[in-house]
C-alpha positions in Angstrom: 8.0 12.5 -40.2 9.8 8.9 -39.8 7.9 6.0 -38.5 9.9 5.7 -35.6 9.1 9.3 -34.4 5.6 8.6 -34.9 5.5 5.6 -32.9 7.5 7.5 -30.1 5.0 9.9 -30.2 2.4 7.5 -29.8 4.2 5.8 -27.0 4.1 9.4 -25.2 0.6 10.6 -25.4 -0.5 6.8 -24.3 2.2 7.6 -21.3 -0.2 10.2 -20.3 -3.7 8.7 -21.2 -3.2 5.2 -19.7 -2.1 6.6 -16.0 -4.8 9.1 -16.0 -7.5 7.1 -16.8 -6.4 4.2 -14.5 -6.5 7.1 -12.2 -9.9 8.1 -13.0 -11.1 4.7 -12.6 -9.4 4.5 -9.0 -10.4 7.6 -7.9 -14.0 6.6 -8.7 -13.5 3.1 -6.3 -12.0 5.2 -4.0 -14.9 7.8 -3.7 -17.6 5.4 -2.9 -15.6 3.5 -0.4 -14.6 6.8 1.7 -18.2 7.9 1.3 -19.5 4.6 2.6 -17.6 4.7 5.8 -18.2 7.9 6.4 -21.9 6.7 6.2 -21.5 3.7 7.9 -21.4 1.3 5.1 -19.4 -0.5 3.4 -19.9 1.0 -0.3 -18.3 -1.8 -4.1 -17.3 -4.8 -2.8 -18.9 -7.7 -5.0 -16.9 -7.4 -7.8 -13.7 -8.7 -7.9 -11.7 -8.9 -4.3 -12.6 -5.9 -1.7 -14.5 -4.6 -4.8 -11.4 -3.4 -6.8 -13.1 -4.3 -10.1 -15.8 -2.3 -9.9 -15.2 0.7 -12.0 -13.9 -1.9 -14.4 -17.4 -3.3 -14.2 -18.9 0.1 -14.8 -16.7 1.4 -17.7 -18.2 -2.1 -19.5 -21.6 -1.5 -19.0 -21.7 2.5 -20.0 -19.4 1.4 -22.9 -21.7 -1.6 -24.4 -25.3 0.4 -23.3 -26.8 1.7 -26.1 -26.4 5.3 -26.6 -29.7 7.5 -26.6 -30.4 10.1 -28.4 -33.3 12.4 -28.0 -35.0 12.8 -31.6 -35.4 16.5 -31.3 -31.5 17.0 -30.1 -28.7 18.3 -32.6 -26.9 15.1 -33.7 -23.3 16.4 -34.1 -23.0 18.8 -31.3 -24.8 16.3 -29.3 -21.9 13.7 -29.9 -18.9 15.9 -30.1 -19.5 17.4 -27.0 -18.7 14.7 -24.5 -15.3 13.8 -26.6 -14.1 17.9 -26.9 -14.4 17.5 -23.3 -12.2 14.4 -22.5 -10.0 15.7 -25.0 -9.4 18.8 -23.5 -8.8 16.7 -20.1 -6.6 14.9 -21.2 -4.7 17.6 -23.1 -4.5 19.4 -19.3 -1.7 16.9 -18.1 0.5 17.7 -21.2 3.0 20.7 -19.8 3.0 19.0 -16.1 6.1 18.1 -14.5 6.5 14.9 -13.3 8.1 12.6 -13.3 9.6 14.3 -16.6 7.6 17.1 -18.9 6.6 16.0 -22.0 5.9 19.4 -23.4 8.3 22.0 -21.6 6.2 25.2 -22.2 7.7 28.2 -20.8 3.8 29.9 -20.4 2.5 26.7 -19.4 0.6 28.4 -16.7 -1.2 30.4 -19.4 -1.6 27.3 -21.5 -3.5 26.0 -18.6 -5.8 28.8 -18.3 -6.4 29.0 -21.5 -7.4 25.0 -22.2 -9.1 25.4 -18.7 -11.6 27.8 -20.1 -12.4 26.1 -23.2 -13.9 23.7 -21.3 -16.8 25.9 -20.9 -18.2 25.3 -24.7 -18.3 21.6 -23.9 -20.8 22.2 -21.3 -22.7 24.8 -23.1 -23.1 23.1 -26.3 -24.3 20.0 -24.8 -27.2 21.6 -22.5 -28.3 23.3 -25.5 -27.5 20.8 -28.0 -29.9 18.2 -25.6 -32.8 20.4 -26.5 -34.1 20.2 -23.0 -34.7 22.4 -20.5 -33.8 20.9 -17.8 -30.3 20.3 -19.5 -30.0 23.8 -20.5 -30.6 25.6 -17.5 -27.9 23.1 -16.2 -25.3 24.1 -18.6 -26.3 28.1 -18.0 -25.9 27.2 -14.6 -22.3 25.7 -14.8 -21.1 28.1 -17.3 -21.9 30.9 -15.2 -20.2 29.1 -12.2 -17.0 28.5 -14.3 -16.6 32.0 -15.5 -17.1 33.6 -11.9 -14.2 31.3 -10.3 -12.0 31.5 -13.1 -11.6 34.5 -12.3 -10.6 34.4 -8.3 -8.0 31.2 -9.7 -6.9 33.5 -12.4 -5.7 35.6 -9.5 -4.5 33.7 -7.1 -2.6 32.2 -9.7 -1.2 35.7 -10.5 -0.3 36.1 -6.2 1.9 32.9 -6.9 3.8 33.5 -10.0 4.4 36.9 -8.6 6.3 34.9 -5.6 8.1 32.3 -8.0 8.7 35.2 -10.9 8.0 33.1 -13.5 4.7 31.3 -15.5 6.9 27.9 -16.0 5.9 25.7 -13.9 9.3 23.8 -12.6 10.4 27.2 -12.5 7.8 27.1 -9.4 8.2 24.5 -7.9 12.0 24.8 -7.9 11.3 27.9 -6.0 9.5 25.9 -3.3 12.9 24.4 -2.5 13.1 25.8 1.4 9.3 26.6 1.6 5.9 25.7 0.1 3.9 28.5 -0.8 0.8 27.2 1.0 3.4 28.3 4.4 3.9 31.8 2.7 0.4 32.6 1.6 -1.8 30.4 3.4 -4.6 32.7 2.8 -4.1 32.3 -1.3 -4.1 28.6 -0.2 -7.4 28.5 0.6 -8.9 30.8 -1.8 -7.1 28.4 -4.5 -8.7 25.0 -3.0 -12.1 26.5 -2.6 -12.0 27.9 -6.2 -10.8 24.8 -7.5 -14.1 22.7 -5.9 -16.3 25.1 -7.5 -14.1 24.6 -11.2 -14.5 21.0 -11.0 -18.3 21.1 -10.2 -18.2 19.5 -7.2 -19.9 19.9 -3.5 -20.8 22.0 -2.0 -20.7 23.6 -5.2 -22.7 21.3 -7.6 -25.0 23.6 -8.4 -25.1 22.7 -12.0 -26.2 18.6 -11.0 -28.8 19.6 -8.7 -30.6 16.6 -8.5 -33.9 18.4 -6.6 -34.0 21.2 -9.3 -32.7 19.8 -12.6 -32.2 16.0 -12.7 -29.1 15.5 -12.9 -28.0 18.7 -14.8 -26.0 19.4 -18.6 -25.7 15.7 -18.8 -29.6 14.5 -18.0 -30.1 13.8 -22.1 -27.3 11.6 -22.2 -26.6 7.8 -21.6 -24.6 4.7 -22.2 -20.8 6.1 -23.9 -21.2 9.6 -24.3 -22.2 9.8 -20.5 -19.2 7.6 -19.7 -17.0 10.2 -21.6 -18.3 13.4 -19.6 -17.7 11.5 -16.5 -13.8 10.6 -17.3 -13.6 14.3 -17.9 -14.7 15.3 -14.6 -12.9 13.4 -12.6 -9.5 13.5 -14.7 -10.1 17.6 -14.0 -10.8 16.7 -10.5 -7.1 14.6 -10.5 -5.3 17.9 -12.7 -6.6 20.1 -10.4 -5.2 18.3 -7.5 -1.9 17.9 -9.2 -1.4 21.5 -10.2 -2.5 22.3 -6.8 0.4 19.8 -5.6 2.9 22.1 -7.9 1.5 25.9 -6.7 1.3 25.2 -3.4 2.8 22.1 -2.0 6.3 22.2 -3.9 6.1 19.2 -6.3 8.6 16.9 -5.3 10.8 18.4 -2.5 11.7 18.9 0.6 11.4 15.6 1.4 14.0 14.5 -1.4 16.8 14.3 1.7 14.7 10.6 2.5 15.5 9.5 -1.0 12.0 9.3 -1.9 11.0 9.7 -5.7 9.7 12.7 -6.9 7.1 10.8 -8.5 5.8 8.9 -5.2 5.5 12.4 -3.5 4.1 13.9 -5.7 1.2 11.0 -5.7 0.7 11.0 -2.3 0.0 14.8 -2.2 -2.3 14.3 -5.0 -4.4 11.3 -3.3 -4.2 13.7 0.2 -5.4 17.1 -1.9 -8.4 14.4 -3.9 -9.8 12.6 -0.8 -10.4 16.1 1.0 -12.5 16.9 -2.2 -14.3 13.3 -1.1 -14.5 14.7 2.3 -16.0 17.9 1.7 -18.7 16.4 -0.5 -19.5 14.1 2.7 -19.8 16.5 5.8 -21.2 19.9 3.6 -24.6 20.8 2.5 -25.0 22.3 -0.8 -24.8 26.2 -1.1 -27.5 28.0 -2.9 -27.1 29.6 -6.4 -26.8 33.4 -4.3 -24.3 32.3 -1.9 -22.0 30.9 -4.4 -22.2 34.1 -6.6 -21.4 35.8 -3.6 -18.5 33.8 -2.9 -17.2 34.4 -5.8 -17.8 37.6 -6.5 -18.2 39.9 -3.4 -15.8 37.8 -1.0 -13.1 35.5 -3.6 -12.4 39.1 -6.0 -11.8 41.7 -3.6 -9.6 39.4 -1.5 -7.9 37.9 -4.2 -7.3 41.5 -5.8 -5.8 42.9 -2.0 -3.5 40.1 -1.7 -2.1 40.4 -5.1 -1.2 44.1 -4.8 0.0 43.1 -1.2 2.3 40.7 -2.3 3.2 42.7 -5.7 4.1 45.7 -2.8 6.2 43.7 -0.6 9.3 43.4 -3.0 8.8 47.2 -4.0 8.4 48.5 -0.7 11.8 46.6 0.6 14.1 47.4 -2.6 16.3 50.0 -1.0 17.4 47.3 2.1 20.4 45.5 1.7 21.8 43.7 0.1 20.9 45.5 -2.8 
C-alpha cells in the first residue's frame, strides 16, 4: 500500500470520527439545556458564551482525572472494554449514506445488526470485569435488555426491507422517493422508535443505570478516561440510531430535494428532530420496571412485530394476479 492511499485513508476515517464526536459533544450541551427548560432552569451556561464550551470543559476534566482502578478488578478487560465499545460506535457510521458512503456494503443492513450486537460483550465484560456487584447485576441487566429488543428491531427491520426489497441501504431510501415508510407503516414506526430507546439504554428504559437500585449501573467501577470513553459510545449510538432511523423511515434526503436543499442539511435536521424526542421522553416519563419492559418486549413488541411482517410479506402475494402483471 502507497503512502498516499494510506494518508487518504486516514483522511476518511477522521471524516467520520471528527463530525461524530463533535456531535457527541453537542448533543450532550444540548441535552442539559432542553432538560433545564423543561424544568425551569436554565441548565451550562458559565463556560464559554451561552455555555457552548461546556462539554469541551467536561471532555478535559474526565480526560486529565486520574483513572481508578479497583485492586480486585481484571486489569485488561477492565481497560479494553470502554475502547471495544467506542470502537464499535464509531465503526456503526461506516456503511451510512450521507452525504457520500464510504463503504458501499450491499448487506449493510446486516453489517449493522451484526456490529449492533457485539456491543453486548462490552457491557458484559466490564460489569464483570469490575468485580462488583453492583456493576454486575448492571451489566446482566442491560444485556438482557439488549438481547430482548434486538429482536423486535431485527423485525421491524425485516417489515422494511420487505417494502424496499433490498438490505442496501440507498437502495431504501431511494425507494422512499414518493413516500416515507413511517406514512406506509406507521405502526412499524413506532415499534422501531420505542425499540431503539430501549437499545440505546435510555428512559424510560434505563433500567441498567438505575441510580436507586445499582448506582449508577455497568459503569459504577469506572472513572476519569475510561468513563469518558463509555459515555462517547452511548451517545454516538444514541446519534446512529437516530440517523438510521432518518434512512428506514424518514427517506434520507428527499422529498424535499424540489427546494434545493442539500441532502446533507435534511438529513441533519431529521436527526436533531428524531434525538431531541429521545431528550423529551427522558423529561416527561417515569421509569418502567424490570417486568414491564420484559413484557414490552416480549409479550406485546414480538407478536406484533411478527403479524406485521407476515402482513406485509402477504400483501404483494395476495395481489400478484392484478394487473399489470
Amino acid at each position: 500500500m502507497s503512502l498516499f492511499s494510506i494518508i487518504i485513508s486516514l483522511i476518511h476515517i477522521l471524516l467520520i470520527i471528527v463530525p461524530v464526536l463533535l456531535s457527541v459533544a453537542f448533543i450532550t450541551l444540548g441535552e442539559r439545556k432542553a432538560l433545564g427548560y423543561m424544568q425551569a432552569r436554565k441548565g451550562p451556561t458559565l463556560v464559554g458564551p451561552y455555555g457552548l464550551l461546556q462539554p469541551i470543559a467536561d471532555g478535559v476534566k474526565l480526560f486529565i482525572k486520574e483513572p481508578i482502578k479497583p485492586s480486585s478488578a481484571a486489569s485488561w478487560l477492565f481497560l479494553a472494554t470502554p475502547i471495544l465499545a467506542l470502537t464499535i460506535a464509531l465503526i456503526l457510521w461506516v456503511p451510512m449514506t450521507f452525504p457520500h458512503q464510504f463503504s458501499s456494503i450491499n448487506l449493510s443492513l446486516i453489517f449493522i445488526l451484526t456490529l449492533s450486537s457485539l456491543a453486548v460483550y462490552t457491557i458484559l465484560g466490564s460489569g464483570w470485569a469490575s468485580n462488583s456487584k453492583y456493576a454486575l447485576l448492571g451489566a446482566i441487566r442491560a444485556v438482557a435488555q439488549t438481547i430482548s429488543y434486538e429482536v423486535s428491531l431485527g423485525l421491524t427491520i425485516l417489515c422494511i426491507i420487505v417494502l424496499a426489497g433490498n438490505f442496501n441501504l440507498t437502495s431504501i431510501y431511494e425507494s422512499q422517493t414518493y413516500s416515507w415508510f413511517i406514512l406506509t407503516c406507521a405502526p412499524v414506526s413506532i415499534m422501531w422508535y420505542i425499540s431503539t430507546l430501549a437499545e440505546t439504554n435510555r428512559s424510560p428504559f434505563d433500567l441498567a443505570e438505575g441510580e436507586s437500585e445499582l448506582v449508577s449501573g455497568f459503569n459504577v467501577e469506572y472513572a476519569g478516561g475510561p468513563f469518558a470513553l463509555f459515555f462517547l459510545a452511548e451517545y454516538s449510538n444514541i446519534i446512529f440510531m437516530n440517523a438510521l432511523s432518518t434512512i428506514l423511515l424518514l427517506g434520507g434526503g428527499s422529498p424535499l430535494e424540489i427546494l434545493g436543499w442539500p441532502q446533507t442539511i435534511l438529513v441533519a435536521l431529521k436527526i436533531t428532530f428524531l434525538s431531541f424526542v429521545f431528550l423529551w421522553v427522558r423529561a416527561s416519563y417515569p421509569r418502567y420496571r424490570y417486568d414491564q419492559l420484559m413484557h414490552l418486549a416480549w409479550k406485546t413488541f414480538l407478536p406484533l412485530s411478527l403479524g406485521l411482517l407476515t402482513f406485509i410479506a402477504a400483501i404483494p402475494i395476495a395481489l400478484d394476479f392484478l394487473p399489470p402483471y
